[in-house]
N, C-alpha and C positions, 0 to 999 in steps of 0.2 A: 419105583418098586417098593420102596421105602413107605410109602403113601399108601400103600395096596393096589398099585395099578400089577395087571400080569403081564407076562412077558412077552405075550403077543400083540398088547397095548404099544408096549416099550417101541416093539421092533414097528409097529403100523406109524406111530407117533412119529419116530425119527427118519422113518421114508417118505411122508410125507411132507416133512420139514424140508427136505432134500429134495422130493420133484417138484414143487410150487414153483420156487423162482427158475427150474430148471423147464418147466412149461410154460411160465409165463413169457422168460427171454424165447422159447420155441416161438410161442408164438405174435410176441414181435418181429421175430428173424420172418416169419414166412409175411406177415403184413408189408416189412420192409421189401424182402426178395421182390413182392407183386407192385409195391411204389415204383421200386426201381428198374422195371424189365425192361425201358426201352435200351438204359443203359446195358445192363445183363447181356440183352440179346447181342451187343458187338461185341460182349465177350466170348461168349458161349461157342461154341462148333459140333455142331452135329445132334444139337440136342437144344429144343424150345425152350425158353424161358420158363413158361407154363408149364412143364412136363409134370404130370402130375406123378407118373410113377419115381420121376425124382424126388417133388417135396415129400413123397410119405416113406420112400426109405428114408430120409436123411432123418425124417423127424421119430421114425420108428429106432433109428439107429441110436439116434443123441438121447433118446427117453430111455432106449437101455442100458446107456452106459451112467447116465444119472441115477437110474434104479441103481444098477449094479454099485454105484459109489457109494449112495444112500445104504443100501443095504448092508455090507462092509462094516461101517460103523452101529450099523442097527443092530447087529448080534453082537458087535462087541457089549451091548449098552444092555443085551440082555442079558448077558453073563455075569454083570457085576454084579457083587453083592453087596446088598443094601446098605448093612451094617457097617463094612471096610470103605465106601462112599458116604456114609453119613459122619466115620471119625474124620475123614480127609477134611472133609468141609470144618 
């Protein structure tokens, strides 16, 4: 902000910093999940390894609570001011 970015910059900047590796690991989780279904399926009960309405909750679930942690920090980071982060440094 110090720079002249606004504060809607700030908050997109730092949730995105935040979902990257939190969708990239999603999405090795579900590559691995599909590598590994023959095992899966002797664990599972009652529910296919495949189940699609499982992977997109799970993966709906994990992206919001990444946002939501991303986020958290992203207003804090809009609220700073410039000036009192530029003496700190």
């Amino acid at each position: 902000m110090a720079l002249g970015a606004q504060k809607a910059e700030v908050l997109r900047r730092v949730i995105g910093q935040g979902l990257t590796p939190a969708l990239l690991g999603l999405g090795a989780g579900i590559i691995g999940a599909l590598g590994f279904m023959r095992l899966l399926s002797s664990l599972l009960f009652g529910v296919k390894p495949t189940d699609p309405v499982t992977f997109i909750v799970v993966s709906l679930v994990l992206s919001g609570v990444a946002a939501l942690a991303s986020y958290i920090p992203g207003r804090r980071a809009m609220e700073v001011d410039p000036m009192v982060a530029l003496r700190y440094e």
